[in-house]
N, C-alpha and C positions, 0 to 999 in steps of 0.2 A: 841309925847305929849310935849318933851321938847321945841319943835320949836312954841307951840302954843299960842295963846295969854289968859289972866285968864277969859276973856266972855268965849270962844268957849273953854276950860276944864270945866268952870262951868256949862253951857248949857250939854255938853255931861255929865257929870254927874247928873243933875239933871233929866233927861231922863231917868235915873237909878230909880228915887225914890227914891236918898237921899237930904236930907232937906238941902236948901240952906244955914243956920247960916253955920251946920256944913261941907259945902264944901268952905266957904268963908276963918272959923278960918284956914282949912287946906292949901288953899292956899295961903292965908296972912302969913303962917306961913313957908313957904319955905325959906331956906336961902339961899341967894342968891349970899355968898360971903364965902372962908374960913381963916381962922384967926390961932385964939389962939387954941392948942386941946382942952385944957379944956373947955374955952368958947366952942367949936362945937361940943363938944361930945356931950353936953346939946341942944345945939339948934338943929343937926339934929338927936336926939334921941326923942325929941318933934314931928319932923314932920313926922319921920320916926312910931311912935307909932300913930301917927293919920290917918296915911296912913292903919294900920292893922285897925283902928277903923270904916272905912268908909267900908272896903270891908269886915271886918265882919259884916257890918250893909247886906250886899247883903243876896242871898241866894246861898247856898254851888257851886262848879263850877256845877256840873253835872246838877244842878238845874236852872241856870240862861239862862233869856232869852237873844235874841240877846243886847239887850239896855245896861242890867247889862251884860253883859261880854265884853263890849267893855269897859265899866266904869272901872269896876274892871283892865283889860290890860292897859288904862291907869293913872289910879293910880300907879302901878305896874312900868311902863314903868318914868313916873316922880321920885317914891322912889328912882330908880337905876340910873338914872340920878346924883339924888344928891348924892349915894353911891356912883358911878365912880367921881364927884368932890372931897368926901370927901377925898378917897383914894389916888388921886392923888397928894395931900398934903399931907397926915398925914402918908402914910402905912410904912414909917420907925421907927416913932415915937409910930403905933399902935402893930408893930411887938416886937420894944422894951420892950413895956412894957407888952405883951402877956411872952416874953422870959426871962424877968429880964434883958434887956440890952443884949440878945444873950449870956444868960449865960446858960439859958436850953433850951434843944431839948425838940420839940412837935411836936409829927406827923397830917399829914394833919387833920386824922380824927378825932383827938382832938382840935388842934388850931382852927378850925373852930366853934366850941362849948365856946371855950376860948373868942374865941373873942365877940360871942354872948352877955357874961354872961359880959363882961366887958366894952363893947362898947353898948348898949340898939338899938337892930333895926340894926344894921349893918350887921347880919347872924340872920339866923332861930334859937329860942333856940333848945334844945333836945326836951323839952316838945310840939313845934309846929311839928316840925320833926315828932316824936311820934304820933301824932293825925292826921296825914294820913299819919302811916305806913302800916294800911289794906285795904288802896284803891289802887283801880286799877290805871294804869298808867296813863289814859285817863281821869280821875277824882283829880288827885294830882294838884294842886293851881300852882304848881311854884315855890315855896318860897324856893328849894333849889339850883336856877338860884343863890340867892346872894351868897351863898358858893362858887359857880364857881367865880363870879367877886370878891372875896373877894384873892382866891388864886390865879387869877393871877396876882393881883396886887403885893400880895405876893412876888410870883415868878420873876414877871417882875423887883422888886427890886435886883441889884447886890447881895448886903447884906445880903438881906433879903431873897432872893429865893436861895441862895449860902448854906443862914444855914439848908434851912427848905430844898434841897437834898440831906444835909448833914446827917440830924435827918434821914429822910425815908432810909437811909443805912446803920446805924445803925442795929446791932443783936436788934432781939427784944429777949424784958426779955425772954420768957417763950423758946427760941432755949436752952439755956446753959442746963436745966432741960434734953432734950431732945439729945441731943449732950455726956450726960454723959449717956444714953440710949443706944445710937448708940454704946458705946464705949466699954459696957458691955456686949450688945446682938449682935451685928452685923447687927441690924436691927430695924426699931422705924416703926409702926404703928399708922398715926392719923389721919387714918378716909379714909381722902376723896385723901390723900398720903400716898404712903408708899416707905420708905427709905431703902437702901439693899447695904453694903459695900461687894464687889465681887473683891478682890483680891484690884490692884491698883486703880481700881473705886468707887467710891460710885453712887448708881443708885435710880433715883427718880421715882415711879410710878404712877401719878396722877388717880385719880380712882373717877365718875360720874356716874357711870354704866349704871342708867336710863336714862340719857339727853346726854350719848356720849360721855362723858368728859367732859362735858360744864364746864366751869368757872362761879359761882354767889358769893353770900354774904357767902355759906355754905362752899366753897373751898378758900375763899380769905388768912384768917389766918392761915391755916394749911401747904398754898402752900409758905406762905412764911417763916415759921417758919423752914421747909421741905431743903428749897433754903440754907436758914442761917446755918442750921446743916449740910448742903453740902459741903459747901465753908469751912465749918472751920471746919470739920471733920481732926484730924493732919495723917489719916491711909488712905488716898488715894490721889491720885496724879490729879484726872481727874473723873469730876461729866458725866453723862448720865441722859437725859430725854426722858423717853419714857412710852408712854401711858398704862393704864391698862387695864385688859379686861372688854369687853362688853355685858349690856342683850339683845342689839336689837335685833329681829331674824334674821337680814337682816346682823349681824355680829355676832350673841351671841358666845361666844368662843373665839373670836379674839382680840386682841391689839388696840384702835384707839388713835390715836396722841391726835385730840381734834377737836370740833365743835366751839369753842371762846365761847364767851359769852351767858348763856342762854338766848333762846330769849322769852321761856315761862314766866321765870321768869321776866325780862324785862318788858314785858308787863302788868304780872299782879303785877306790883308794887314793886317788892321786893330784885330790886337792886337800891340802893341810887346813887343821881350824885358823892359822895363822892368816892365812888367806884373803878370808872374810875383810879384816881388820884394817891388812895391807892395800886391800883395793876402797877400802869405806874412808879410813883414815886418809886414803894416796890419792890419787886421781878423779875418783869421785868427788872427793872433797876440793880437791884443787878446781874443776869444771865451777862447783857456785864459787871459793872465795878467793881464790889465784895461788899465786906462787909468793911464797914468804920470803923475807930477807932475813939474813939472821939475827938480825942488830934490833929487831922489834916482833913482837907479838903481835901477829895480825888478827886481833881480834876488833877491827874499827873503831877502837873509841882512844886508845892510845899510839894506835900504830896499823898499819894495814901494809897488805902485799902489791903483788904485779899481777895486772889480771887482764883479762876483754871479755866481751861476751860473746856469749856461747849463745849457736843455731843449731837446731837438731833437723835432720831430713828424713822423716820415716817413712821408709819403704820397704812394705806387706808386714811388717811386724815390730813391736817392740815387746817382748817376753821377759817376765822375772826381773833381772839386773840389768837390762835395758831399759824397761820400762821405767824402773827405778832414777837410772839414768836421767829422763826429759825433767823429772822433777828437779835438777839444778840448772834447767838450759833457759835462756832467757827468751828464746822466740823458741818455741816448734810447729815446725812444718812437717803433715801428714798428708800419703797420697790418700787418695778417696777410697783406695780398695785397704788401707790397713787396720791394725785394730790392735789395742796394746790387755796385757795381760800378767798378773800379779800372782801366779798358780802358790803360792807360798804352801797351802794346806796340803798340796798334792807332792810338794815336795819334802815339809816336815822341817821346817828352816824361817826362820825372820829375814824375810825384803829388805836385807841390809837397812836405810836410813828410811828408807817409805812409811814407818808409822809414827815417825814424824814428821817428816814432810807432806807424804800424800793428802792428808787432812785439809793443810792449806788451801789447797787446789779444789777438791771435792764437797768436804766437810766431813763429818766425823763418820756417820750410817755410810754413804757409797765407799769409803774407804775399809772401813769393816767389812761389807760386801764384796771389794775386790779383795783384799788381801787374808780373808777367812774364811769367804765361799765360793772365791773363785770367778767372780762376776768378769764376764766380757765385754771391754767396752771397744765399740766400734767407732773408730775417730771421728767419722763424718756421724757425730750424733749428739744431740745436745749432754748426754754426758759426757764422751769423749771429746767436745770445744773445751772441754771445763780445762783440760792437760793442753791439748793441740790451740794454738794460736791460729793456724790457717791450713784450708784443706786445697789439695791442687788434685788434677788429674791425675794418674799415674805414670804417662806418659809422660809429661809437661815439669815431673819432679827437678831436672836439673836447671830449667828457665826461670821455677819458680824460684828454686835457691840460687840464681845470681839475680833475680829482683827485689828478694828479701834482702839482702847482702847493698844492693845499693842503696834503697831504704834505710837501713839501718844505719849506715856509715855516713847520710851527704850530710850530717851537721856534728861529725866528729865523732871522735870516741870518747872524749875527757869526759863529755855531759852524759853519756853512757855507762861509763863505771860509775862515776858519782851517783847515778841511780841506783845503779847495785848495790852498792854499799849501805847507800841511804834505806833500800827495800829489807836487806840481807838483817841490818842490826836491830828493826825491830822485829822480823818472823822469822830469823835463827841464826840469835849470836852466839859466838864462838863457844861463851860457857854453858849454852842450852845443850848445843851437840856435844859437848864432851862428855854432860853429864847423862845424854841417851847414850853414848859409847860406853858407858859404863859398865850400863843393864845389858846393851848391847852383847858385850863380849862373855859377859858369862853366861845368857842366854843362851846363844848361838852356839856356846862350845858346848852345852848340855843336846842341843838339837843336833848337833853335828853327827853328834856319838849315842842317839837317840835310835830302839828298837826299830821305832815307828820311821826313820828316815830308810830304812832299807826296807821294809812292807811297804813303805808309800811309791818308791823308785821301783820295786817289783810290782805290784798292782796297778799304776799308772802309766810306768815309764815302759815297761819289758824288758830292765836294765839287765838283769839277769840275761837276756836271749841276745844282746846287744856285743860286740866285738868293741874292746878300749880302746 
């Protein structure tokens, strides 16, 4: 749309059946150039509010025929045009004053709302966000593609995407509550994790029951409040993750590592693109480089955080955002019957941080191979040692994880993290990942909101036949 001339947008628009005045003000009203912020917050807050006024003139997506849905994409396709201009000017100046000058941390899931409220039309408010939170995925408009180009311009800023990996490694408030739980009971239950200090470890048990372990909106907070209380637990040396047990009958009784991301939920709407972002930038990210302090950028070479390392114990599976997962754990332990799995193609989505990381581990073809055709690797197999550290029985899985665990600890933890750190800064320092978070997040909001993510969920998954 941006390459075309204002006859052939206003012709395809008007095919739509909206009334020429108001497709003329709208495109007479594009600007065409950027300047002053304040002059442009005004002027593409105009065009950007006349852009939601033409495609609320439509009818709903699920309703629109071929003519209006092409109108609507591009309107859509123009807005963001001028979004990606605007930001490419302004997103330090728009960062600064979302931060006070980078004097306050704001996490992803907020700055994106921040900046709504403060910038007119630059992100979806709450309130439009809100008002298709009960649709299905296959009926949601789009509108939260600009939240994706919004962060990684973000991101893509040194400064600016430096501070806000900064913010996302921070303890969140509500771990210290929880951490003085741990310290009293030995043990903190929340919900959908449960936390269990066992001599010099502290052990994480993430718990999904009905969907497998799956990861959605209902395990996001707890899994990382869980992580935060791990790391900075001062009564153990070396955290463990491993799975809780399961209702499936096909496993009931048993441990499963994880399935990655619900794809039920997924599909019927009720994981946000914000999501992705929250869990890359949050918790996963904290399992390789710890918990930040605020006083310093923990990017290793001026400043680092609080951290231990991490044991994975997989048991029968590690799926999609599991799988992803062992790629920051420093030891993993696989039973002999499991086998880990990267379906990205089948789901129509980017493996979160996997095509970065995975590489390291594989090299560049097996990693292309699991994460574009689906290849299956079965742990007890020389490509699956490439990921897994050590294979045990499956019965033998908890003897083996308190023998790993003493292994690992009898000569401290100091000489431990210093390894980490020492491994972490030269195969992925802090400004490598931000600048894959970049791509990352407008990627993924384009996938998220992608024809092909709901043909891939119907033809593979049966999400359609499937109950939320």
């Amino acid at each position: 749309m941006q390459h075309e001339t204002a006859a052939p947008a206003s012709a395809l628009l008007r095919r739509a059946g909206l009334a020429q005045s108001a497709i003329d003000a709208w495109l007479g009203a594009e600007p065409k150039a950027t300047g002053d912020l304040a002059d442009d917050r005004h002027r593409y807050a105009a065009f950007w509010l006349g852009a939601e006024r033409l495609i609320g003139a439509l009818p709903k997506k699920a309703a629109r025929r071929p003519p209006e849905a092409q109108a609507a994409d591009a309107i859509r396709e123009t807005s963001r045009a001028a979004r990606e201009r605007f930001l490419r000017t302004h997103v330090a100046a728009v960062y600064a004053a979302l931060t006070q000058e980078f004097s306050r941390f704001m996490r992803v899931e907020d700055i994106v709302f921040a900046a709504a409220d403060a910038f007119p039309g630059l992100a979806p408010t709450r309130r439009q966000i809100a008002a298709e939170a009960g649709m299905i995925q296959r009926d949601k408009d789009g509108i939260e593609i600009d939240q994706g180009i919004l962060l990684s311009h973000f991101l893509g800023h040194e400064r600016a995407g430096n501070h806000l990996c900064h913010a996302m490694l921070l303890p969140r408030r509500e771990s210290e509550e929880q951490l003085a739980r741990l310290a009293a009971d030995g043990m903190v239950d929340l919900g959908t994790v449960k936390i269990e200090r066992r001599g010099k470890a502290v052990h994480l048990f993430p718990s999904n029951p009905r969907y497998l372990n799956a990861e959605d909106q209902t395990t996001l907070d707890a899994m990382e409040i869980a992580v935060d209380v791990a790391i900075l637990d001062p009564g153990s040396d070396i955290a463990v993750l491993q799975g809780g047990t399961v209702e499936h009958p096909k496993y009931r009784g048993r441990r499963v590592f994880g399935t990655g991301i619900n794809l039920t939920h997924l599909y019927r709407g009720k994981i946000p693109f914000v999501w992705y972002l929250q869990r890359d930038l949050g918790f996963v990210h904290k399992f390789l480089r710890g918990v930040a302090r605020p006083d310093v950028l923990p990017d290793d070479v001026h400043g680092y955080g609080i951290e231990k390392p991490w044991i994975a114990a997989v048991d029968c599976f590690a799926i999609g955002g599991h799988c992803q997962i062992l790629l920051t754990m420093d030891y993993v332990l696989a039973a002999d019957d499991a086998y880990l799995t990267l379906p990205a193609r089948k789901e129509g989505i980017i493996p979160g941080v996997s095509n970065l990381r995975l590489p390291r581990f594989t090299g560049d073809r097996l990693a292309r191979q699991l994460i574009q055709y689906e290849r299956r690797l079965v742990c007890d197999s020389p490509e699956g040692r490439l990921i897994c550290d050590e294979i045990a029985p499956a019965a033998e899985i908890d003897a083996a994880v308190e023998r790993v665990v003493a292994g690992l600890t009898s000569s401290g933890a100091v000489s431990a993290v210093g390894n980490r750190r020492a491994f972490r800064v030269g195969e992925e320092p802090l400004d490598l990942f931000r600048r894959y978070c970049a791509v990352y997040a407008r990627e993924q909001a384009y996938c998220h909101f992608s024809p092909a993510l709901i043909a891939n969920l119907e033809r593979y998954w049966g999400a359609q036949n499937r109950a939320g």
